[in-house]
Structures are given as C-alpha cells and as structure tokens.
N, C-alpha and C positions, 0 to 999 in steps of 0.2 A: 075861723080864728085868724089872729093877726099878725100871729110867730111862725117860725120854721127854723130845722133845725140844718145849720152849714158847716157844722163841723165836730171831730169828736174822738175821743180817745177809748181806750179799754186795758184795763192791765188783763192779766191771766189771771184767773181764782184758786186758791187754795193757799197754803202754808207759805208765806212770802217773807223773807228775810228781811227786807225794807222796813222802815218805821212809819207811821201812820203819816207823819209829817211828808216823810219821801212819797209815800203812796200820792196823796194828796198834789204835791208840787209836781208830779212826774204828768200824772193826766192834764191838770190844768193846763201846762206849757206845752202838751203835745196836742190836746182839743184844739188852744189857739192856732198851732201853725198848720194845723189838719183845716181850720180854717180860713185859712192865710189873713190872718189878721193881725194886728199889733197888739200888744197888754193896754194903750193905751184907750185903743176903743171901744174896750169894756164900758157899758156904763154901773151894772151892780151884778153882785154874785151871791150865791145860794148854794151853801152846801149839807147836803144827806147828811148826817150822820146820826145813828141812833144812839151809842154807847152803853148806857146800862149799867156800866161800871166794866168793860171791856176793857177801855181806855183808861188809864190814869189820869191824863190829860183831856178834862171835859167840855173847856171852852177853846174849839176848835177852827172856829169860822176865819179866823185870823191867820192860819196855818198858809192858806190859799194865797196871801198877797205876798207870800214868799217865792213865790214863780217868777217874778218880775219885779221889780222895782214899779214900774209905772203902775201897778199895782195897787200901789198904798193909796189909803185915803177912800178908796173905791166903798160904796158900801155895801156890807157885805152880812148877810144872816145866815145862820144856821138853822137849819127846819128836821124836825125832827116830828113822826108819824108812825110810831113802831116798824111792821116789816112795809108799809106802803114808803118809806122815810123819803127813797130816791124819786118816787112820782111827785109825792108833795114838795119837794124840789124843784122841779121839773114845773108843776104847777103853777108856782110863787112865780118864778122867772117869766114864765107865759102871761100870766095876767100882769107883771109889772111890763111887758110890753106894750097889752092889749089897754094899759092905764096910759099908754104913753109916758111913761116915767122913767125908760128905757128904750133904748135901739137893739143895743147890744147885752148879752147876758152871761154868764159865765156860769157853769152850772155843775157840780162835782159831788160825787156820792162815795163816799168809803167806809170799810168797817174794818179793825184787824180784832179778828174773836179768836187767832190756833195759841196764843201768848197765855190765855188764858187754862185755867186747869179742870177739868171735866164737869166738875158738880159746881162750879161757877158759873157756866156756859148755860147749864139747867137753869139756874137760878135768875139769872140775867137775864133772860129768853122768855122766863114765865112772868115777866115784871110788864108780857105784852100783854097780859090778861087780866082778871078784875081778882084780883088777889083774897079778897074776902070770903068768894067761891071756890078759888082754883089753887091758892095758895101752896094746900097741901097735896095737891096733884102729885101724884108719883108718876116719873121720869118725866118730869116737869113739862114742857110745851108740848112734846109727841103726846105726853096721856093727855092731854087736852084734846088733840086729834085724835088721839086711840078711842077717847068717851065718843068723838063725835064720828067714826065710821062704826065704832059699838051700836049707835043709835039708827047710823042709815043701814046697816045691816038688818035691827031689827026692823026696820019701817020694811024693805023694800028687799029681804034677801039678802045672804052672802052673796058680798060681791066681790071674793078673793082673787078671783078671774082676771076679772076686769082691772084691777090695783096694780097683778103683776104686768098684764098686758100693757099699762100705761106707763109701768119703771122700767121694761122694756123696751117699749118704745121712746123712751126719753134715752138710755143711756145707752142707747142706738145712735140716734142724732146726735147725742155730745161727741161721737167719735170723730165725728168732721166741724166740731167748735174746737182752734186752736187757743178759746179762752178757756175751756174748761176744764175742773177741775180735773174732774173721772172720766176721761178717752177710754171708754171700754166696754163693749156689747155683753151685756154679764148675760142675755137672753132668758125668755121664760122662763123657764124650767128654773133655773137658778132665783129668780124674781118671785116665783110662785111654790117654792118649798122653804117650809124651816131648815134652817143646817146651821151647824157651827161657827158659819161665814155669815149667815143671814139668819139670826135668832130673830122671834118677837122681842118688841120694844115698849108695845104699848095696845093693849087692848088687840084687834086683828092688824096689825099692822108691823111688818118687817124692816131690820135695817133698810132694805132694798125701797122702804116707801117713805123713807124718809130724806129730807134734802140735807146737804153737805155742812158742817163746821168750814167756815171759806174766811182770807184777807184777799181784799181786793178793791181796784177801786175803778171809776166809770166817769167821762164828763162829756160836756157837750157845750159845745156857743151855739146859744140860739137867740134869733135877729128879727128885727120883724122883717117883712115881705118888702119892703123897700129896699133894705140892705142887703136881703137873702136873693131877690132877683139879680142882683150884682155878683155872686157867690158862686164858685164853682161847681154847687151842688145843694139843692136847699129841698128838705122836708118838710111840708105843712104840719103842724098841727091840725086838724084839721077840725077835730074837736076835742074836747078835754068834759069828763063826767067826774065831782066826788062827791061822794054820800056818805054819813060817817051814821052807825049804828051805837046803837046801844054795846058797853061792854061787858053786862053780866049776859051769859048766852041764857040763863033764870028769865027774862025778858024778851028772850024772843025764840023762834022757831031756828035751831041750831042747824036744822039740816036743810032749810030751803036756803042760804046763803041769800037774804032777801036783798041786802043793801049792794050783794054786786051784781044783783039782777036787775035794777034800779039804775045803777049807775051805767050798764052797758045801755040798758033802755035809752036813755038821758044821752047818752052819748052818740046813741045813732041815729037819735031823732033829729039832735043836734047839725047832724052830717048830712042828714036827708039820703040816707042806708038805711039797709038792712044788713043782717047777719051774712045771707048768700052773696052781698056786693065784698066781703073781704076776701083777696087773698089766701090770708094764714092771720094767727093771732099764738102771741106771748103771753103764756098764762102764769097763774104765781100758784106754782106745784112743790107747797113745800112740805106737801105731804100727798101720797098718790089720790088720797081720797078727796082732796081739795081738788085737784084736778079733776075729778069725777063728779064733783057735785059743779064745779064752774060750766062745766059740759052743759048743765040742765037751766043755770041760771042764764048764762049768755043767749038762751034759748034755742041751741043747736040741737036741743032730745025735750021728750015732756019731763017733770018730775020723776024718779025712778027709772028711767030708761037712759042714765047716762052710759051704762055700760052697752049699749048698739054703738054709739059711736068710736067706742075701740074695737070692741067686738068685731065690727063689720069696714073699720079701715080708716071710717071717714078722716082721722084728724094723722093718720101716717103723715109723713113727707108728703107721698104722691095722693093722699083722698082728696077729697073736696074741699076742708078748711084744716088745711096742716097745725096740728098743737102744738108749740116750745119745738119749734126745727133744730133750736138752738143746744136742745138738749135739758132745758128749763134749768130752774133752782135746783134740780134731782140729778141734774150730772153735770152743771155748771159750776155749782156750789151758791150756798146764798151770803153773803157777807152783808149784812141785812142794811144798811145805808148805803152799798152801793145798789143794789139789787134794781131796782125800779131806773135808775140812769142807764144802767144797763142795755136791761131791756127793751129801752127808748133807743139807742144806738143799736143794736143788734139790728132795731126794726128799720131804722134808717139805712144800715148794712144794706138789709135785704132789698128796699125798694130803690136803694140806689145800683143795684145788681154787682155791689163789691164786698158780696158775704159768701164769698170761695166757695166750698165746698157745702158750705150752709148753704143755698142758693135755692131758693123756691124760684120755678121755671113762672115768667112774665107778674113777679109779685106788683102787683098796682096800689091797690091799700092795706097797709097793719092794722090790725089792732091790739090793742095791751092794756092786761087785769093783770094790777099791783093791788096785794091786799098787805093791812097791817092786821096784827091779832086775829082775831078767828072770824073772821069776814066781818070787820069792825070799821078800818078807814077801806075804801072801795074806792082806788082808782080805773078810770078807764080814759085811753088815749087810742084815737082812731088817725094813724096820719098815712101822708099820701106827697109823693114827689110832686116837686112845682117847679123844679129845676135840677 
C-alpha cells in the first residue's frame, strides 16, 4: 500500500462526561500534534461514526473542523459501516491516498452510547442486522450472537470452556490497557459460572462474553510514504482486505464466518504472508464466541477446533500469535465508530514499541479483523513499521 500511519490519539473507553463534540475535537487535535503536523496539512478527513440514534445530533463530520480553524473548508465525510464503522474509515482515507487525492488525512472514530437508556442501546445495536429476520430477537444484538453460538454449539459441541477461557484471557490483558474500560482479571472460574454477577444473556452466553456499553473516541493522520518517511514514526499499511456479506445470516452459513475468512485470505496474499508471519492480531470480540470462530476463519485452527487455540495457549500474551493483547472490545469497551481506529492505533502502539505494558516482545507485523453485524462488513488491515 501507499499510506502509513505517523500519528494518533486514543481517549480512554467507557462512561465519559465530555460531549461527542469534545470527544471528537480532543482526538483530532491531539492525532495532529502526536504527528507533528499543522491542521493546515490536512488534505481530507473521514470520520467513524455509526449513531443509530445514539446521538441526537446526526450529521457529524463537521464536528471535526472545530479542532482548528485551518481546518475549515477541508473535505470532510463521514463513513459509517455498522460495528466495522472505524476500519471503513480508515479504509476511505487509505485509498484517497493510494488515489493520489491526498497526502495527508485526518481520520477519527467515536461513539457516545452510556447517555442513552438500556432498551435503546438494544434497539439501536440490532438496527446492525437484517431486521425482517432478527427484528424481534430478544435481548437484541447478543440474542443474535446467543442464536449463533446456539448453533456452533450444536455443530461442533459445547464450547462453554473455551468462551470463558477467552473472557479470561481478554480481561486479563485489559489490565495493562490504560484505555480500557474494565482493568480487572475477573479469571475463569468467575467467566465460566452462572452467578448473580454473571447471569445468561443470551442463548449459552454470559454477561462475562459479552463486550462493554463504551463512549470513546480514536484518530489517526495518515500520510502516504512520502510524507510518512519524513515523520517521526510511520506505520505501513501494508495491506487493506474488505468483503461485505450478505445481511440476512437466512443466506449464508452463520457459523463459518465466511466473508472474514475471505477477507484475511485477500489481505495476506495481498502482503505476500501468511498467518505464521504475524506477530499478534486485534480481533473484534464482541462477543467470546466471535472470537472463537475468528480463530478458525483467520485460519489459525480447522473449522471446529477453534477452542485448541485457547485451550492450549496459542493466542495468550506469550503463545505464538497473541489475540486482543489489548484486552479487545471485551474489556476495552466497544463504542462502535471508534472501535476499528482504535484498534489501528493500538496496533501501531505495538509495532512502534510504545504500547507500555501492552507490549508484545519484538512485535514486526499487526494484523486486524473489524467486523460490522454478524460477520457482514469484514475488515482486515495487516500493517508493519517503515519508520
């Protein structure tokens, strides 16, 4: 690719007293100077936001050129991709480089969802799926997930185990992410029993497997390779994969998550990788079972043998290809338009070796799977240091 990412902000996730406006204006103006750039050398901006009706105020994109004055005029769209919202952000900006139609790009993702009141949040969230089917889904998005480890349960065995093993091992790693929402090793045992704290939610699936209600927001400048060689610190792109599936899951195979087996395919062939050339990889766990079936799409396990790779270590911190070091959507929170900038920045954290105590030892290539709706928009971004 022809972009790289040299600079970047991150709020903290969850319950944020700021107003979406402030969320918005506070990253953008601190991505820039994390860049050391001026507002002036923006050439366009692109920001996440999904809404749904979270927000009152829907037409947003224009929030952003309140960061600066030099600002104004710039142009500026708002991309919205249900929960993928912040990759296809990400995306847009990347290819208006690779168009030559930009140098420079300015790139911001936020959502504020705690304002809102419980059975809105349901309501709003299932507006990611094909409503004709799922509409009257009880407890709205997780039964959507709850139907779809109902079904890999029945394919391929209970795999209660392996669900807690992975909320464990996520709200593990969020202990040493200073963005995250939930700092706190709640460990198996607690991940892996019903109780009062951790009721069922939805079909086999516990509060514990479920990802966080979050405000928060994420940005990035990203430059092509001309400008980014100049930069104190510049992330390849290295490649970019998106596949967008069918939205009724009536039409396709719910449990092989086909479009983001597809997409990481496309993405590493792109790269001239394989799976074993990364690092680590930021998955979109926004539910444990999603992360369990990503396991087998990425092609880290065959079909049904996603749970060996928790089981037996591989995606810990220390195995072979570390899962969401960050602590993923399950203990970072997912504020669903910043989500995917996010986790583009985390990954840039990491291979720039200034992600503290997140710190995966000699990380060389990220990779990152942003899904919207139920493995519907499939992003995959594979990047790698160039400076």
């Amino acid at each position: 690719m022809s972009a790289a990412i040299i600079g970047w902000s991150h709020t903290t996730f969850g319950k944020k007293e700021e107003s979406l406006e402030e969320l918005i204006v506070t990253v953008a103006r601190d991505a820039l100077a994390h860049a050391g750039l001026a507002a002036e050398a923006v050439d366009e901006i692109y920001l996440g936001h999904f809404n749904a009706g979270f927000s009152p105020q829907d037409f947003t994109a224009s929030l952003i050129l309140q960061a600066d004055p030099a600002l104004r005029f710039k142009p500026t769209t708002r991309v919205e991709n249900a929960c993928a919202t912040g990759s296809a952000a990400v995306h847009q900006a990347a290819k208006a480089i690779a168009a030559k139609a930009a140098k420079v790009t300015l790139v911001v993702g936020v959502e504020q969802m705690t304002r809102t009141p419980g059975p809105e949040i349901g309501a709003n969230l299932l507006k990611a799926s094909y409503l004709p089917e799922d509409g009257d889904t009880p407890a709205g998005f997780a039964g959507v997930f709850g139907k779809i480890a109902g079904g890999y349960f029945q394919r391929y065995g209970d795999q209660s185990d392996a669900l807690a093993k992975i909320a464990a091992k996520n709200h593990k790693n969020g202990v040493s992410n200073p963005y995250a929402q939930m700092r706190k090793d709640l460990g198996f045992e607690f991940c892996r029993n019903e109780s009062d704290k951790n009721p069922f939610v939805a079909g086999p699936l516990k509060r514990t497997d479920c990802s966080l209600v979050s405000d928060g927001a994420a940005a990035l400048v990203i430059a092509d390779v001309e400008t980014a060689m100049q930069a104190k610190r510049a992330v390849m792109l290295r490649s970019l994969a998106h596949v967008q599936d069918f939205l009724p899951m009536s039409k396709r195979d719910i449990i092989a998550f086909e479009g983001c087996a597809m997409a990481w395919k496309k993405a590493l062939s792109q790269a001239k990788l394989t799976l074993d050339d990364l690092s680590f990889v930021e998955t979109h766990d926004c539910f444990t079972i999603a992360e369990l079936i990503e396991y087998e799409a990425m092609g880290l396990t065959r079909p049904g043998e996603g749970h060996r790779a928790i089981a037996e270590g591989w995606t810990e911190k220390t195995g072979k290809l570390p899962v969401n070091a960050s602590g993923g959507l399950k203990s970072k929170g997912h504020p669903i338009g910043a989500t995917g900038v996010s986790m583009h920045a985390l990954t840039a954290m990491q291979l720039c070796g200034e992600a503290g105590d997140m710190q995966i030892r000699d990380a060389k290539l990220g990779g990152i799977f942003n899904m919207g709706g139920a493995a519907v928009a499939n992003y995959v971004s594979i990047l790698e240091r160039i400076r």
